[in-house]
N, C-alpha and C positions, 0 to 999 in steps of 0.2 A: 180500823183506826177510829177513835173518840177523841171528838174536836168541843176546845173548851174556852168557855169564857167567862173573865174573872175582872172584877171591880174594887181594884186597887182603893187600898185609903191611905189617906196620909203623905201619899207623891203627887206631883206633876202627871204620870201617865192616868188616862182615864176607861183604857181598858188596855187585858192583855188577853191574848190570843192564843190558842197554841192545841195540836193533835196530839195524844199519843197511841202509839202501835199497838200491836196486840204481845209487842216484847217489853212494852214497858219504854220505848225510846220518845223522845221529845223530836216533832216536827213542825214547819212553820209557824214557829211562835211568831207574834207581832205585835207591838204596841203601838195604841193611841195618844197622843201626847206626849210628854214627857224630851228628854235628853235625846234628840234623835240620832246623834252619830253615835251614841255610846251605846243604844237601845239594839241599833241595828248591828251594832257589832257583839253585843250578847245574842243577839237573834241567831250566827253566825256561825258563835263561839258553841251554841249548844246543841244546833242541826244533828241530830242522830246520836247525845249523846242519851243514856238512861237515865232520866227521870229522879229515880232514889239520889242517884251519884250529885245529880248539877243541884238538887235541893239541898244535900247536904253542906255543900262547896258554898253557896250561896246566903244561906238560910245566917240570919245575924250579919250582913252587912249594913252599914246603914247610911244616907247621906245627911251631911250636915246634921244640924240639933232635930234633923223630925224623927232621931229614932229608927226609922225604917227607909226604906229605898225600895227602888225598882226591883231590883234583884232580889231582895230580901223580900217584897211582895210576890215575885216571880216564885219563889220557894215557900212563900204561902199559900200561893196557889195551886202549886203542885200537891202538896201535902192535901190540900183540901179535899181532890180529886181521888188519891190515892189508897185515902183509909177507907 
């Protein structure tokens, strides 16, 4: 397992967190900052699911006028990682 950290821009959260397996699955993600009940229920929501899957689900959300989001940052991160 490779554990990763990513430096959101454009949110509230000021890092995100997160393992993945050696299948590709996302574990203990976590954020710093940001929306904490909604953060940790993304956290929750994506425990073990695959990595490609929760980026593409996510990848283009965005909050308010900044364009991008947690999640949307979340799926940029992944992506980052990935290629």
């Amino acid at each position: 397992m490779k554990s990763y950290d990513y430096k959101p821009i454009g949110v509230c959260s000021r890092n995100i967190h997160f393992d993945i397996d050696d299948d590709g699955n996302i574990h203990n993600l976590s954020f710093i900052g940001g929306c904490n009940g909604n953060l940790k229920a993304i956290s929750l929501l994506v425990e073990g699911k695959n990595a490609k899957e929760i980026s593409k689900i996510l990848k283009g959300n965005i909050c308010g006028m900044k364009g991008t989001s947690c999640a949307d940052q979340l799926a940029i991160a992944i992506n980052s990682v990935l290629q």
